[in-house]
Backbone bond lengths (Angstrom), bond angles and torsions (degrees), N, CA, C in turn:
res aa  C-N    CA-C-N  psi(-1)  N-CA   C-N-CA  omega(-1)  CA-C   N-CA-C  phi
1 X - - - 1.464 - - 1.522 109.11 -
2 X 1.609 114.30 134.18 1.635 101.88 -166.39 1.657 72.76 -108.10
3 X 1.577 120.14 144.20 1.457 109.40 140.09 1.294 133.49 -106.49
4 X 1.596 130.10 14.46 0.878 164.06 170.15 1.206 126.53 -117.89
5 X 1.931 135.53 101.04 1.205 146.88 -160.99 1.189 125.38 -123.96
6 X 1.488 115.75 85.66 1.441 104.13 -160.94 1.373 96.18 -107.90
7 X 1.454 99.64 157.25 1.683 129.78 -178.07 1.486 128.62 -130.13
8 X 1.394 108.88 137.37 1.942 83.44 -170.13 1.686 109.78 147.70
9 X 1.183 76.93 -17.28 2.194 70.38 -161.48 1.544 95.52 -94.89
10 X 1.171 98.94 157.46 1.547 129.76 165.38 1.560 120.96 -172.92
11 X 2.000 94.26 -170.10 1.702 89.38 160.53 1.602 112.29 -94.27
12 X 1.787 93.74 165.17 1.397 112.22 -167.87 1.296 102.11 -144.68
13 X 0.950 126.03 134.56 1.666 130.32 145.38 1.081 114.02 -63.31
14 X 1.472 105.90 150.79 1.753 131.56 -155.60 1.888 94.23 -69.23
15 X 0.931 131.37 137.62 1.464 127.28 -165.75 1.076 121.20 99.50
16 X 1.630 122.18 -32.92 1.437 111.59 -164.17 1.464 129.55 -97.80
17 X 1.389 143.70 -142.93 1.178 161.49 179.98 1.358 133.65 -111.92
18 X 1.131 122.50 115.53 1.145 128.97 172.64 1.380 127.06 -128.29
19 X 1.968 134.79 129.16 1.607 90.49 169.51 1.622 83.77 -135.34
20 X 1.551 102.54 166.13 1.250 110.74 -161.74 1.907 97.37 -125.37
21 X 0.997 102.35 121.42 1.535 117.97 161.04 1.630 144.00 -85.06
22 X 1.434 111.58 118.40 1.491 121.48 178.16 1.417 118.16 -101.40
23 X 1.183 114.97 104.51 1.533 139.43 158.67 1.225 121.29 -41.47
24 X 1.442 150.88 148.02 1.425 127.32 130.26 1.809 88.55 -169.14
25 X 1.223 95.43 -178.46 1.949 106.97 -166.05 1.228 92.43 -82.46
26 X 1.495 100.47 142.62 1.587 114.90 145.82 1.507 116.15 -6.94
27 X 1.308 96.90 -84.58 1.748 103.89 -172.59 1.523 122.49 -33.58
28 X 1.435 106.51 -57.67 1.703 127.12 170.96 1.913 102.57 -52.89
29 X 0.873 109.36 -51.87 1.633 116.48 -163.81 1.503 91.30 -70.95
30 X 1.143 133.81 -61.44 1.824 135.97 -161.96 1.484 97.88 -57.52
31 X 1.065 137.49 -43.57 1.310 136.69 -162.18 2.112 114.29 -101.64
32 X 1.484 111.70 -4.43 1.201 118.14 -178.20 1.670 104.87 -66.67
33 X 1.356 109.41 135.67 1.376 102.55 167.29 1.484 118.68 -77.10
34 X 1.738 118.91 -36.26 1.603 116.37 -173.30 1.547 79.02 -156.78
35 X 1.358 100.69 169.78 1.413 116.97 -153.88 1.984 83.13 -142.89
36 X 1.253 127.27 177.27 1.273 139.09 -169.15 1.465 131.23 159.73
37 X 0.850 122.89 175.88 2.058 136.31 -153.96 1.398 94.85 -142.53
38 X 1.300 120.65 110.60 1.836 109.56 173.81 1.651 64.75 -110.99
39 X 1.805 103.43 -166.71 1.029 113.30 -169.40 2.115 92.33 -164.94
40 X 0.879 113.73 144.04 1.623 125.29 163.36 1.460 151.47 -113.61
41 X 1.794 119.28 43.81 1.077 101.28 -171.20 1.567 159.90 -11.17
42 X 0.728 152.69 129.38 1.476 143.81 -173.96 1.817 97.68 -55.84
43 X 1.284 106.88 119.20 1.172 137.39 147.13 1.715 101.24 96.30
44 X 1.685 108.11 17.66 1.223 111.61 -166.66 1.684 104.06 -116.67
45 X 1.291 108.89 175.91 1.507 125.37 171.28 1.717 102.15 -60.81
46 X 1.494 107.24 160.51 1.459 101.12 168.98 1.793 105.68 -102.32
47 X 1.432 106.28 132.89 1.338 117.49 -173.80 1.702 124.32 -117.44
48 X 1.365 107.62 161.19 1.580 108.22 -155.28 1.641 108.94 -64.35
49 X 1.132 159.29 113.09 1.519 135.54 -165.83 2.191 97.80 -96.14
50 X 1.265 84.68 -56.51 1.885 90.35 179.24 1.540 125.56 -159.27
51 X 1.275 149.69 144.78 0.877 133.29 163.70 1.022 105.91 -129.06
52 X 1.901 119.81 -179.52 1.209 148.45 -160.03 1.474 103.08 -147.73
53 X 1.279 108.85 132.82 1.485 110.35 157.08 1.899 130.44 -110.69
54 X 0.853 92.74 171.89 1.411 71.97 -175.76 1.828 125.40 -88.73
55 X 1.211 93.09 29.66 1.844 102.23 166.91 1.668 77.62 -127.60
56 X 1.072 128.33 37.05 1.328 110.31 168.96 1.377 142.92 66.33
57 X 0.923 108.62 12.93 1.704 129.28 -158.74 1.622 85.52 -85.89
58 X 1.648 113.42 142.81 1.339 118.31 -174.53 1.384 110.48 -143.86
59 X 1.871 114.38 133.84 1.649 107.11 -171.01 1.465 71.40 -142.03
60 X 1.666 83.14 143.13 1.812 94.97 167.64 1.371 89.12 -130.83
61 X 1.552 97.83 160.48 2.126 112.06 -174.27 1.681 89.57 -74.68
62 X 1.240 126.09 -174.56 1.640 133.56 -159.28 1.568 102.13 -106.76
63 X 1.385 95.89 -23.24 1.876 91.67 -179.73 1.526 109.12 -93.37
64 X 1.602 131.85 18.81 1.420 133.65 153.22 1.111 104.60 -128.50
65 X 1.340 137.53 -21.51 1.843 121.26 163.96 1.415 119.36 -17.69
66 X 0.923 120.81 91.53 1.662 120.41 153.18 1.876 104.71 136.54
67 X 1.408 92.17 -11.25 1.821 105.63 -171.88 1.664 101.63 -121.29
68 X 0.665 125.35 -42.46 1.658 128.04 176.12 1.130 119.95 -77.43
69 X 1.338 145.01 136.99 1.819 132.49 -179.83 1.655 90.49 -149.29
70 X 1.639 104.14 125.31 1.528 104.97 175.78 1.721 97.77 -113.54
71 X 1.710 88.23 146.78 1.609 94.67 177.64 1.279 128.76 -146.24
72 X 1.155 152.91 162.58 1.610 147.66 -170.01 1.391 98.67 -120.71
73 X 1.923 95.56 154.16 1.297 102.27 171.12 1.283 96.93 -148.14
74 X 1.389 107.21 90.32 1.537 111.41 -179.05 1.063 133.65 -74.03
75 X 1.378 121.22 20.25 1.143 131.34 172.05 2.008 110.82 -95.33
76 X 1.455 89.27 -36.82 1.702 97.80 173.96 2.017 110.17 -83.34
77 X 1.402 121.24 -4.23 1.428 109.31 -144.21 0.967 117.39 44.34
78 X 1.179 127.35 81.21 1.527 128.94 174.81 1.605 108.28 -152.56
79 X 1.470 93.99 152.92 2.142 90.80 165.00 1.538 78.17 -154.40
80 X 1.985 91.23 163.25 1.462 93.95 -143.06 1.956 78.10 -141.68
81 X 0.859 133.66 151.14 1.776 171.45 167.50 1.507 109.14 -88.46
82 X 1.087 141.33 88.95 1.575 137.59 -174.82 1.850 87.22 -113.26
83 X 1.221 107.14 101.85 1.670 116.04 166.89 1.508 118.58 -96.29
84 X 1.385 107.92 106.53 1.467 101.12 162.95 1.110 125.15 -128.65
85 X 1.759 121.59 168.74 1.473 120.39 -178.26 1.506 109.23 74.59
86 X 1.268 145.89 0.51 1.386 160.07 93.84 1.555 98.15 94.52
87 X 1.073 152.07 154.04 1.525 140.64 143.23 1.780 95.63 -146.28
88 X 1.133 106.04 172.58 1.018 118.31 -146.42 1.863 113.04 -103.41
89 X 1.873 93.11 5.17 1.421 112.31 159.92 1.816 108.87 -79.44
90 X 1.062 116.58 -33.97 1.190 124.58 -171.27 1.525 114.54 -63.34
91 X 1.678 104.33 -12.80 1.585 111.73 179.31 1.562 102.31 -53.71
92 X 1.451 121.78 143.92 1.795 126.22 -164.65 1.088 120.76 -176.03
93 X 1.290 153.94 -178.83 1.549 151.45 131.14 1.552 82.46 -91.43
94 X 1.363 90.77 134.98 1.735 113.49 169.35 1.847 96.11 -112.55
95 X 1.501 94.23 124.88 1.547 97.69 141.16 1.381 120.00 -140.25
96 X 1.547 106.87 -175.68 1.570 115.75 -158.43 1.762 84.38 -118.51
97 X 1.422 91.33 158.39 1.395 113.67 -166.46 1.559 102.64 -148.51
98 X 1.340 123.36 148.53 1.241 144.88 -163.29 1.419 122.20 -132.36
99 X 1.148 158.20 137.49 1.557 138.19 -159.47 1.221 111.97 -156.53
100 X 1.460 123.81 109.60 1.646 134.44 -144.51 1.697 93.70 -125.84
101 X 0.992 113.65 158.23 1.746 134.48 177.49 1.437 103.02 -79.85
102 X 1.680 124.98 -2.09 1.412 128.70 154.24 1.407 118.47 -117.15
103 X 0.588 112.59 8.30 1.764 137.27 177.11 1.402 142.41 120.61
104 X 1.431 121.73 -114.71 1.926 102.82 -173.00 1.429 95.23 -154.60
105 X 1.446 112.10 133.98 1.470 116.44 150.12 1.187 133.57 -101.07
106 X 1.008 143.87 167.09 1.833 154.35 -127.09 1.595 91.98 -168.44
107 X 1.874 99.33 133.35 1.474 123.06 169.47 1.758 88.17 -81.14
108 X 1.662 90.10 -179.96 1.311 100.96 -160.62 1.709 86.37 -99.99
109 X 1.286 120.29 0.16 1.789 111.20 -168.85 1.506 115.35 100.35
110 X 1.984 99.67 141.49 1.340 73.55 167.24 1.809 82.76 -141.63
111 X 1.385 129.20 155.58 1.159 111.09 171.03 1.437 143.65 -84.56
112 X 0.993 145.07 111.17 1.660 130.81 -140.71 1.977 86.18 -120.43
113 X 1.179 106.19 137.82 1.251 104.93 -170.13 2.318 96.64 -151.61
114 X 1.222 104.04 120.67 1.070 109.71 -175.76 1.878 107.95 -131.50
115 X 1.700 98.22 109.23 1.660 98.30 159.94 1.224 148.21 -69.22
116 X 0.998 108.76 157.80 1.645 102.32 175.74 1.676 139.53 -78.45
């Protein structure tokens, strides 16, 4: 059972756009405290990219500040990854993450891969 469905990734050239989408039910979404984008380089740790809470409160890590913008649409259950200006550090499996007062769920990944 996935409860988390993200959509979005591909290749990109260095510059461009990408945004990546998280799915999940009503039920899961109404009760999430913050919602988020870690991200995993190839051969690296998995690291924080941005989150959202659900009064909205927003932190992005320092190496997408100003190029990355995460957002909700609580009407769809969804939070959404708008990537721009792209470089070619940013190549990763992105997933979305969810964060409950009983604990946390994890997307299944998606791979976002941008050349140079």
């Amino acid at each position: 059972q996935v409860d988390l469905l993200e959509s979005g990734g591909g290749l990109v050239q260095s510059g461009g756009s990408l945004r990546l989408s998280c799915t999940t039910s009503r039920s899961i979404f109404s009760i999430a405290n913050a919602m988020a984008w870690y991200r995993q380089p190839p051969g690296k740790q998995r690291e924080l990219v941005a989150t959202i809470s659900n009064r909205n409160s927003i932190n992005y890590a320092d190496s997408v500040r100003g190029r990355f913008t995460i957002s909700r649409d609580n009407a769809k259950s969804t939070w959404y990854l708008q990537m721009n200006s792209l470089k070619p550090e940013d190549t990763a499996v992105y997933f979305c993450h969810a964060d409950f007062y009983f604990g946390e769920k994890w997307g299944q990944g998606t791979q976002v891969t941008v050349s140079s």
